[in-house]
C-alpha positions as a Python dict, from the first residue, in 0.01 Angstrom:
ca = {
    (1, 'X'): (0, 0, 0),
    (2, 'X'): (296, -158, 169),
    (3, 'X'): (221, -355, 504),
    (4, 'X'): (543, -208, 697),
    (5, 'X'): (611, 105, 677),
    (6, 'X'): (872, 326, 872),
    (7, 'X'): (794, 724, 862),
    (8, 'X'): (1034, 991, 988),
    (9, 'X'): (999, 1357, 1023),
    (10, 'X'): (1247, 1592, 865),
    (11, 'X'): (1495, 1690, 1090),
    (12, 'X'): (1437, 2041, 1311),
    (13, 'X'): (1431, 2381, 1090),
    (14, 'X'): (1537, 2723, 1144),
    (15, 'X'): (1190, 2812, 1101),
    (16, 'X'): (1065, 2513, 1340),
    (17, 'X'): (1312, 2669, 1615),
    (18, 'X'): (1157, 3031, 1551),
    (19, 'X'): (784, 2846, 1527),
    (20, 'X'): (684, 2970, 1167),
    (21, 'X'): (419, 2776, 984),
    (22, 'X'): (616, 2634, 666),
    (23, 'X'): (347, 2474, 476),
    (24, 'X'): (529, 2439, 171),
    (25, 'X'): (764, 2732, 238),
    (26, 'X'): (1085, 2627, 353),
    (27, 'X'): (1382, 2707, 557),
    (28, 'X'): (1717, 2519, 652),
    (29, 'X'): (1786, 2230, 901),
    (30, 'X'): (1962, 2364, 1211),
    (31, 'X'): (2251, 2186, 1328),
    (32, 'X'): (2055, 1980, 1539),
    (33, 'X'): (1808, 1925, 1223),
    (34, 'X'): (2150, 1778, 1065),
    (35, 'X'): (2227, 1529, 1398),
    (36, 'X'): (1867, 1446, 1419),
    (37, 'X'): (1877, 1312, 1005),
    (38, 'X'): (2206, 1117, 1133),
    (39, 'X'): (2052, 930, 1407),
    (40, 'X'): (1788, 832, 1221),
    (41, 'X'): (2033, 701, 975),
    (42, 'X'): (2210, 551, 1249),
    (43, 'X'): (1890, 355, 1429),
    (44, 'X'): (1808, 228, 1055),
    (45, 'X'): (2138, 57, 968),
    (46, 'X'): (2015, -295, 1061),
    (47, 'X'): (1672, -291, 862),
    (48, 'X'): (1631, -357, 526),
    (49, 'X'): (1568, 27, 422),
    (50, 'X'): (1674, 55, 23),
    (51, 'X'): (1423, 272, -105),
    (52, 'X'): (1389, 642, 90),
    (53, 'X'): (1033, 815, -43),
    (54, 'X'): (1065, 1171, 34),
    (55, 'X'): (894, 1527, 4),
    (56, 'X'): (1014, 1703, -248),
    (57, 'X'): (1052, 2001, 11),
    (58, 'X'): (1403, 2077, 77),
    (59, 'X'): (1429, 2000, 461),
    (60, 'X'): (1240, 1646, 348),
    (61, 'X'): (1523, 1580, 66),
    (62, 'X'): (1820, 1690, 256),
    (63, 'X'): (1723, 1421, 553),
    (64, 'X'): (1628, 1162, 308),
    (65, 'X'): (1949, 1225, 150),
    (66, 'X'): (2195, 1195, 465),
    (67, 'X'): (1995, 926, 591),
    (68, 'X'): (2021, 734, 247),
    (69, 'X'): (2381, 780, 168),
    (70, 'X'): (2480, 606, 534),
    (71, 'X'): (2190, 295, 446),
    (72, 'X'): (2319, 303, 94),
    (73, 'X'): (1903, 394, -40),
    (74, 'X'): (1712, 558, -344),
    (75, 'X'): (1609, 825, -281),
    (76, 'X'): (1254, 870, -470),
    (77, 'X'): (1138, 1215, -422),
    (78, 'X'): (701, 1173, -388),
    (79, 'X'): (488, 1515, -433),
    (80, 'X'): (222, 1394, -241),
    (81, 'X'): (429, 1352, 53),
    (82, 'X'): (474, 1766, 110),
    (83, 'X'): (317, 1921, 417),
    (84, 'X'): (7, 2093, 425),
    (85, 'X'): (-60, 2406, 201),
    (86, 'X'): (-60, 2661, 453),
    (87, 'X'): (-179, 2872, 174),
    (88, 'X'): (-157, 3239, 289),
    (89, 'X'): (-54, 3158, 652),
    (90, 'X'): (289, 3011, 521),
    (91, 'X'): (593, 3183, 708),
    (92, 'X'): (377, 3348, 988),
    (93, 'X'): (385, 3278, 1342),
    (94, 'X'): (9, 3236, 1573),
    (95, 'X'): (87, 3564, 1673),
    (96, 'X'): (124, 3728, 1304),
    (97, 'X'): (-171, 3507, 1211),
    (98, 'X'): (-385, 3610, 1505),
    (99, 'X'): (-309, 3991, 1413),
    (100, 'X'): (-351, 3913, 1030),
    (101, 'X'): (-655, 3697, 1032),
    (102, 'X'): (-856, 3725, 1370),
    (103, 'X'): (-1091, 3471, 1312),
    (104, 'X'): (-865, 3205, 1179),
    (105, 'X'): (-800, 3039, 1510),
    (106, 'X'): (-1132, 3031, 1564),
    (107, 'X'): (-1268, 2883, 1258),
    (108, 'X'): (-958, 2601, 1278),
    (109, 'X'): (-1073, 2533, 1632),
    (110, 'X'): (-1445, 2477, 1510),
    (111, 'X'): (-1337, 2184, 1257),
    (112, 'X'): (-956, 2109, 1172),
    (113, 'X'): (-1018, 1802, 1008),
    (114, 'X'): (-1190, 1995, 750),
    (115, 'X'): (-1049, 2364, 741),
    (116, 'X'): (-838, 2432, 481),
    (117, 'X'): (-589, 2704, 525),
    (118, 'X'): (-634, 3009, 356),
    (119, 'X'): (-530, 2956, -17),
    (120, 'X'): (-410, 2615, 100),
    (121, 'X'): (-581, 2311, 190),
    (122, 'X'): (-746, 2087, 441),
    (123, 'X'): (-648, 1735, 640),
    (124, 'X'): (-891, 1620, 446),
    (125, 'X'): (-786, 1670, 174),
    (126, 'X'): (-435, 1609, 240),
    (127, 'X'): (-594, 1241, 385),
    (128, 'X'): (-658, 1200, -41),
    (129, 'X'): (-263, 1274, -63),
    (130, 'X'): (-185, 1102, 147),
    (131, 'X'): (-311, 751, 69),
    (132, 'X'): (-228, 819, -291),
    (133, 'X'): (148, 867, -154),
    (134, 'X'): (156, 510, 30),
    (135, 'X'): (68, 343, -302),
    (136, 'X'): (321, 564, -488),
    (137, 'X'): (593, 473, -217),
    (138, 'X'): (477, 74, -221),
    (139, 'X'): (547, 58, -585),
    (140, 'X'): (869, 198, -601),
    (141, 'X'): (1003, 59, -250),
    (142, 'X'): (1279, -213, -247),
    (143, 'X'): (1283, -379, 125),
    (144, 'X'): (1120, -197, 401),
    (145, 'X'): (1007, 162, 270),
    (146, 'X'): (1106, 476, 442),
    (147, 'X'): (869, 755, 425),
    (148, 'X'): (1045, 1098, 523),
    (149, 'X'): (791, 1373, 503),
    (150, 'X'): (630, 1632, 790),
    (151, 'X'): (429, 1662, 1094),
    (152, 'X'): (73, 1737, 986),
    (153, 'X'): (73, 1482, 668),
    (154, 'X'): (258, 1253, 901),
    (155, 'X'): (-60, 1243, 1056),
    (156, 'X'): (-278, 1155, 759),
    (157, 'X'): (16, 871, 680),
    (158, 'X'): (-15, 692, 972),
    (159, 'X'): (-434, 758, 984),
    (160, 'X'): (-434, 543, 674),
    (161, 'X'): (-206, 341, 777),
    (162, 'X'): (-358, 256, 1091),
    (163, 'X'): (-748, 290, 977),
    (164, 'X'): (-746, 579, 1255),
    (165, 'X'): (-1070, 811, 1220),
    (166, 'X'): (-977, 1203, 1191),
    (167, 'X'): (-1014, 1282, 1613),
    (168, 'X'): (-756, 1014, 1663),
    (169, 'X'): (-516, 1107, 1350),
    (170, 'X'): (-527, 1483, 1451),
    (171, 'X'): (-435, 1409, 1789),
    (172, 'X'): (-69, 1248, 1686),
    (173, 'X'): (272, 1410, 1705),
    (174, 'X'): (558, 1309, 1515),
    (175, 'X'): (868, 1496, 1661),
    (176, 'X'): (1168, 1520, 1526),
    (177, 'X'): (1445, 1219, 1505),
    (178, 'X'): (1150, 994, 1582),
    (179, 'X'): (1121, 689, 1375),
    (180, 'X'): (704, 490, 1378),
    (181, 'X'): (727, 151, 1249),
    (182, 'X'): (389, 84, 1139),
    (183, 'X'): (267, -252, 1068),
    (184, 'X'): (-81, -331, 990),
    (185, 'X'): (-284, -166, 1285),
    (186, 'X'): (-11, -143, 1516),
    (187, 'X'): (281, 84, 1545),
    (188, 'X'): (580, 178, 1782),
    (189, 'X'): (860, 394, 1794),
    (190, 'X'): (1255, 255, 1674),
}
């Protein structure tokens, strides 16, 4: 596992803007998505950045790949850094899911760390993926590695980064255009 790390957040989707769960689903950056990939590009070009680990999602790859053409990066797609399986949930809104699966809100509520989506899977065991991603990313990083990926396995990245128990990890946000430098225990925004 690398000891400094940066992680970004794809940049904003269509379904983001429209608040659809996209688990592994996916829909299109928005314009903004597009100028949010570009300033993270843009707050990068002084750091040694030559390897770009991405999701292999499409709103992952196409940040990875605007913000590696301006560093001059790899790009090295990495499965395990894909969102969450929202399993059955994927595309819905809360309010579709609430209509579609009453008790789902409830049963999340009771214990997200270990709830797994319907037909999808839990933090915890995206937490698995998630440390087996760092390792993948170490070994193929040049320089400082850049991690693109998404919110909720964002969260299980920078857990194991950090040593951060599950309360803690679950209560992070990544938005988007945000760049965490993590290094060792600490971390701070770029």
């Amino acid at each position: 596992m690398p000891e400094r790390v940066l992680l970004a957040r794809h940049g904003q989707t269509q379904w983001n803007r429209e608040h659809r769960l996209q688990g592994r689903l996916d829909s299109p950056l928005t314009p903004e998505g597009v100028e949010q990939a570009h300033a993270i590009a843009d707050r990068l070009t002084d750091v040694d950045v030559r390897t770009v680990c991405s999701s292999p999602l499409g709103r992952a790859v196409h940040t990875s790949t605007i913000v590696a053409e301006r560093l001059g990066a790899d790009v090295v797609e990495v499965p395990e850094l894909a969102e969450l399986d929202h399993g059955e949930l994927s595309g819905l809104t809360w309010e579709e899911i609430d209509a579609e699966y009453p008790t789902a809100r409830e049963e999340r509520a009771a214990n997200r760390y270990g709830w797994a989506f319907p037909g999808g899977e839990s933090y915890a065991q995206a937490r698995a993926r998630a440390r087996k991603a760092l390792s993948s990313c170490g070994w193929v990083s040049q320089g400082i590695p850049l991690l693109i990926s998404h919110e909720m396995i964002g969260r299980m990245l920078r857990a194991e980064l950090r040593g951060l128990d599950a309360s803690t990890a679950l209560g992070l946000r990544h938005p988007h255009g945000v760049v965490f430098e993590i290094d060792g225990a600490s971390e701070r925004m770029l």
